[in-house]
C-alpha angles and dihedrals in degrees: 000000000000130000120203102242088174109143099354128113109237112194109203126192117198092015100153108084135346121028098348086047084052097050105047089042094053087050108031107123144140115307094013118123125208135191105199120199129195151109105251107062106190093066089051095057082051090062104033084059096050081058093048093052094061093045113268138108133256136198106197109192110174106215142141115224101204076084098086094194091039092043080048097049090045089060097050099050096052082056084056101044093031112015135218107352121223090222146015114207095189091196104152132111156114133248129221126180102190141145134228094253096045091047086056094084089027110050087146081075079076114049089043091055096044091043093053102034095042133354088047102043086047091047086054101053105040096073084048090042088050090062100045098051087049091054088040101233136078144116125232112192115183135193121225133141145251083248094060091087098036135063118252118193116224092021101085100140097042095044103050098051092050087049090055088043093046092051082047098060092043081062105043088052097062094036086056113035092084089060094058087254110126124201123210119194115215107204089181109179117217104331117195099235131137088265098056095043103105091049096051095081076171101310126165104256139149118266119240091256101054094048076048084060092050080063095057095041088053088051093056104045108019107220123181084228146019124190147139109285084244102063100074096057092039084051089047089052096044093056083045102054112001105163091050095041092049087050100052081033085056096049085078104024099050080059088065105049127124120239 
């Protein structure tokens, strides 16, 4: 499914591999513009000239997010070289499958999960959502996960950054929609990337082009939320039940923690 990027300015977190890399390099065209965020940037000039060569243009601005000052000045000078984007796509982030007990000696677990999956990534996009909401248009489309709204043994620190980033971005809908900019949840379920690699152990998961397809989708149509068919009624049972449904739910995620 293609979306027709000509002539609009397209911001990506975490663009340079998985689900962001697949995305850019299934849209990129001529006359679309792209600002591409990430740490590693040789990756990033990979895909930059992928979008080049198919006649677009790329900001690539190396950055980590988990650097709240550096994730917010990289925002803001992408306003001042390439002005108001059209859409964020807020794509970054880590994943960390640990348990209590193992978090005990490694808290930083923690603040790593919850600066790269939230507070950066929030950081990031408020200076970008500002001047949407200014212009009075703009899209914000946010990654987050089936597991956001349930409790995951074993995922702690995961978990529980997507669930702060996931409140963030319900908010962030109704605060914007009166100023024309729209906000579309990805709940995306395990998706095979680079990221999510030493937790697979051949598990059945969504390639990175099909979760790019989920972005395009979002574009056209402009949801508030995309996610599996499943994940309303397991979010139902949860609130119903919650201490019977964690404990069936850690049978199978305590097997996937990280020492």
């Amino acid at each position: 499914m293609s979306v027709d990027l000509a002539g609009r300015l397209v911001v990506v977190t975490g663009a340079s591999s998985g689900i962001g890399r697949a995305f850019v390099e299934a849209s990129a065209q001529p006359d679309a513009r792209f600002v591409l965020l990430a740490r590693r940037r040789g990756l990033l000039d990979e895909v930059a000239a992928t979008v080049h060569a198919r006649g677009g243009e790329a900001l690539v601005q190396p950055v980590d997010l988990r650097d709240i000052d550096a994730a917010h000045a990289a925002a803001i000078a992408s306003l001042e070289i390439v002005g108001t984007p059209d859409i964020v796509f807020a794509n970054a982030g880590i994943s960390i499958a640990r348990s209590v007990a193992a978090t005990i000696e490694r808290p930083d677990s923690i603040t790593r999960s919850v600066g790269a999956n939230f507070t950066g990534p929030a950081a990031h996009a408020l200076p970008l959502l500002a001047a949407m909401a200014e212009r009075g248009s703009g899209h914000l489309i946010g990654s987050s996960t089936t597991n956001a709204r349930l409790t995951i043994p074993g995922w702690g620190p995961y978990v529980s950054s997507k669930a702060g980033w996931d409140a963030w971005l319900r908010t962030v809908a109704v605060e914007l929609a009166p100023s024309g900019v729209a906000t579309t949840i990805l709940a995306f379920p395990l998706v095979a990337t680079p990221m999510s690699a030493p937790t697979l152990a051949g598990r059945r998961s969504m390639s990175a082009e099909e979760a790019a397809g989920w972005v395009t989708r979002a574009i056209r149509l402009r949801p508030t939320r995309i996610a599996p068919p499943w994940l309303p009624l397991a979010e139902v049972l949860h609130a119903a039940a919650p201490t019977a449904v964690s404990r069936m739910i850690g049978r199978f995620s305590m097997r996937r923690s990280q020492p």
